[in-house]
Rosetta silent file (secondary structure, phi, psi, omega in degrees, C-alpha in Angstrom):
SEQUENCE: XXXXXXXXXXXXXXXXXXXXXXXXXXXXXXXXXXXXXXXXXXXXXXXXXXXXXXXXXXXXXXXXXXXXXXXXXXXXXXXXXXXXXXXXXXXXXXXXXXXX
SCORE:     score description
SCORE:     0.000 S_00000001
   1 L     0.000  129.531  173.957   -3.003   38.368   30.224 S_00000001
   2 L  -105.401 -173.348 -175.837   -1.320   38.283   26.935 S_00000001
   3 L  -119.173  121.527 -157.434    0.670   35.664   25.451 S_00000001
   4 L   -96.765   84.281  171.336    3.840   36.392   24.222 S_00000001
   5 L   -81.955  150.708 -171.945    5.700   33.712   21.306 S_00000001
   6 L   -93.382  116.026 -160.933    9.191   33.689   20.449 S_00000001
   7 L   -71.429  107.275  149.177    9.753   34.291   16.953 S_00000001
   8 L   -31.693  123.719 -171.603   12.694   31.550   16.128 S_00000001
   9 L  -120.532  119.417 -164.049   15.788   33.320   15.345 S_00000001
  10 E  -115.942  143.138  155.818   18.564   31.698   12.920 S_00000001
  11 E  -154.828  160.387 -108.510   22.266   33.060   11.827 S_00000001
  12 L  -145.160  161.399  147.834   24.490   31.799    9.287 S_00000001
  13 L  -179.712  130.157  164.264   28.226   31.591    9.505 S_00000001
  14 E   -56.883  174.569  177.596   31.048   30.806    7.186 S_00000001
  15 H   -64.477  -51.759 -159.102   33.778   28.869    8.621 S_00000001
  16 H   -73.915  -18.831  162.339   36.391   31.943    9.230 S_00000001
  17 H   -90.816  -14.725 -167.770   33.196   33.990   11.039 S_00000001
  18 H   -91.454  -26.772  158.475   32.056   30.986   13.013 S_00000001
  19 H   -60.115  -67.635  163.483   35.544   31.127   14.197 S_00000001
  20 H   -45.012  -48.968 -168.850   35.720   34.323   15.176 S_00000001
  21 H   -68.573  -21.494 -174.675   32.198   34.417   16.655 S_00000001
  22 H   -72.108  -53.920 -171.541   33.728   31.129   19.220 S_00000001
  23 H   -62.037  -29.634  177.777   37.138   33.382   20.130 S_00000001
  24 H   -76.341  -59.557 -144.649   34.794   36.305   20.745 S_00000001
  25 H   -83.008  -46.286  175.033   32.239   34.758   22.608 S_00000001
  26 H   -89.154  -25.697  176.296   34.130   32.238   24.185 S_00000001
  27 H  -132.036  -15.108  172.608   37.878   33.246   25.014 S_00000001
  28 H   -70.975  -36.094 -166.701   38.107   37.144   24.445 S_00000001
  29 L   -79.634  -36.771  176.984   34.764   37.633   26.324 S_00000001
  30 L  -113.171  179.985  142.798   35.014   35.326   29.336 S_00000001
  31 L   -21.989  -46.144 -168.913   35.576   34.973   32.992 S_00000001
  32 L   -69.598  115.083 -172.984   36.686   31.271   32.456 S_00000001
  33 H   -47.689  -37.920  147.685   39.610   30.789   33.679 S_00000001
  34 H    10.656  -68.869 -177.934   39.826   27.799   31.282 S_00000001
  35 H   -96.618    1.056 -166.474   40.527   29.906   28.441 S_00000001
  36 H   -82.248   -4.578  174.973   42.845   32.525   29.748 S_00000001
  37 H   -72.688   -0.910  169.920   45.918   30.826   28.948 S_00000001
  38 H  -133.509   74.246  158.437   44.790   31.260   24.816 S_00000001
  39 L  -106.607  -41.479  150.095   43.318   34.486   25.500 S_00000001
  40 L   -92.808   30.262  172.429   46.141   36.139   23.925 S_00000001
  41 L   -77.555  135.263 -136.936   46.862   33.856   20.927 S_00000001
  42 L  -101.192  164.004 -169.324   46.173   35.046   17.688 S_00000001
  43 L   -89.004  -29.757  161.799   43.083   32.825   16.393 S_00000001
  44 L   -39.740  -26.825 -175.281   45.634   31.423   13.469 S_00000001
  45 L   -91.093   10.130 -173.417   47.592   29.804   16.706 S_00000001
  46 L   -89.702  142.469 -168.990   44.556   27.854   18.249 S_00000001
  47 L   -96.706  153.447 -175.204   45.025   24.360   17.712 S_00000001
  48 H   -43.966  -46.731 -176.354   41.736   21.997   16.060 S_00000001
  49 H   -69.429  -25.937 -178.482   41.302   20.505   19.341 S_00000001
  50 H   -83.165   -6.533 -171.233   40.581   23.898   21.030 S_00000001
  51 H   -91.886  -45.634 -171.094   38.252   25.091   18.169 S_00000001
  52 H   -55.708  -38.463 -160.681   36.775   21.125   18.204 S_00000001
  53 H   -90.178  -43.915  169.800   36.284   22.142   21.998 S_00000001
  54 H   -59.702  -81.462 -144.167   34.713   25.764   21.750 S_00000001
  55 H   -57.618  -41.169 -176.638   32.083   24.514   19.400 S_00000001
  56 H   -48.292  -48.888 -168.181   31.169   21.911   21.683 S_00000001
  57 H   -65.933  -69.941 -169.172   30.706   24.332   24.417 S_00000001
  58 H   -39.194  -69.929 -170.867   28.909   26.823   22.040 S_00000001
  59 H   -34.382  -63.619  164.074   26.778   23.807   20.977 S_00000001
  60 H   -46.481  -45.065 -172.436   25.928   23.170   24.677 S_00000001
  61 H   -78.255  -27.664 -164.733   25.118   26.474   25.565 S_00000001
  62 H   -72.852  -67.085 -146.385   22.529   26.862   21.986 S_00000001
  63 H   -59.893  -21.550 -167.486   20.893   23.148   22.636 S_00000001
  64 L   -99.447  -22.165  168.646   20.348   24.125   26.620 S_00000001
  65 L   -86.028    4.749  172.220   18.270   27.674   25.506 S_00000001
  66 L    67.781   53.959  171.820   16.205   25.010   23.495 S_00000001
  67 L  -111.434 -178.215  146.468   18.333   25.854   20.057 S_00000001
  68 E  -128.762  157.472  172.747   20.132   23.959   17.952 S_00000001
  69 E  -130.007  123.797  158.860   23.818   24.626   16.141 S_00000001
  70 E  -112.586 -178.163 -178.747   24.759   22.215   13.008 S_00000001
  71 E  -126.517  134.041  155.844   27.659   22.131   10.597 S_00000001
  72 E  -121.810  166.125  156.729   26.760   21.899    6.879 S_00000001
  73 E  -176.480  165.930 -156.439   28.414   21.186    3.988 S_00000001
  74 E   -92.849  157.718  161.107   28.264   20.151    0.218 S_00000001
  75 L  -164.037  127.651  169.681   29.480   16.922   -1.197 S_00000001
  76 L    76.312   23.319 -179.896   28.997   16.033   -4.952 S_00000001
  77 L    75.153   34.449  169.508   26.603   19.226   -4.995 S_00000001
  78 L  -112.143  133.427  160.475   24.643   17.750   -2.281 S_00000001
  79 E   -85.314  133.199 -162.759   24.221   19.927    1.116 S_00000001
  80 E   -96.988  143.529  152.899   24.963   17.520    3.891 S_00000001
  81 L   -82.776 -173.852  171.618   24.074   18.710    7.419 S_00000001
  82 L  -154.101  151.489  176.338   26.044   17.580   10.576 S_00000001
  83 L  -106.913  -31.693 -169.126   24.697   17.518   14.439 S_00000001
  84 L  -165.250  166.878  179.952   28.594   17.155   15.748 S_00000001
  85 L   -71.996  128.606 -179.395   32.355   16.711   14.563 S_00000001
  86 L  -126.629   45.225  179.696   33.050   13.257   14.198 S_00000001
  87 L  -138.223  173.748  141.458   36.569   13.809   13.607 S_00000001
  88 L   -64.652  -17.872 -170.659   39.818   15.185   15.784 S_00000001
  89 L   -76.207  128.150  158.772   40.205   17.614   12.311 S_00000001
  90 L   -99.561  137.845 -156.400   38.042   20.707   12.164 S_00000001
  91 L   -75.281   98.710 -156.472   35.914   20.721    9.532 S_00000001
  92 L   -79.578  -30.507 -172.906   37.345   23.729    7.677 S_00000001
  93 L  -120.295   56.572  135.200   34.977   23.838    4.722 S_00000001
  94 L   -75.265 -177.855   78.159   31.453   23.896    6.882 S_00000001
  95 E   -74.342  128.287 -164.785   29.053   25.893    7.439 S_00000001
  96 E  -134.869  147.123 -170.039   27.356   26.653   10.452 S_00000001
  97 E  -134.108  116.574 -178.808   24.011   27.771   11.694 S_00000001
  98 E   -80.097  112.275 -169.287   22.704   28.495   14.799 S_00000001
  99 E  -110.883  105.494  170.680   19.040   28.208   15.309 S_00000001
 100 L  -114.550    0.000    0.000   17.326   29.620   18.625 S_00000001
C-alpha cells in the first residue's frame, strides 16, 4: 500500500479578485437559495455586510477542509495578518490568502 501526502496548496488574492472569487464561488455558482435575491446585482451593488458575510462562509468552508483563509495588510511598512474582520467595514485594502 502506498501512502499518498497532500502537497499544501496556497493562492493569493488582491482585494478586487478576492471579491470576485466570493461572487463566483458563492452567489453566481450556487444552489443557495440565500443568495439568489443578489444573484443578479452587479458586484459594485453588494453591500459590506454581504461581502463581510461571504468571506465568513468562504472562511468556513477553507477552515472545515483543514485550511486556513487570512486577511493581510501593511501598516507603517509592517505586514499585519488578520484571522477575521473585526469591523462592520470591509477591509478594502487587504489581502487575502487561502491556504489548503
Amino acid at each position: 500500500m502506498t501512502s499518498v501526502q497532500k502537497t499544501p496548496s496556497v493562492i493569493g488574492f488582491n482585494n478586487e479578485s478576492y471579491m470576485h472569487y466570493l461572487a463566483i464561488r458563492y452567489i453566481y455558482n450556487s444552489t443557495d437559495p440565500k443568495w439568489e435575491l443578489i444573484r443578479w446585482t452587479g458586484i459594485s451593488e453588494i453591500s459590506e455586510q454581504t461581502w463581510i458575510e461571504l468571506h465568513h462562509t468562504a472562511k468556513h468552508d477553507v477552515e472545515i477542509g483543514g485550511g486556513s483563509l487570512k486577511g493581510y495588510e501593511f501598516v507603517n511598512n509592517e505586514l499585519i495578518s488578520h484571522e477575521r474582520i473585526n469591523s462592520k467595514f470591509w477591509p478594502a485594502n487587504w489581502m487575502w490568502v487561502i491556504q489548503s
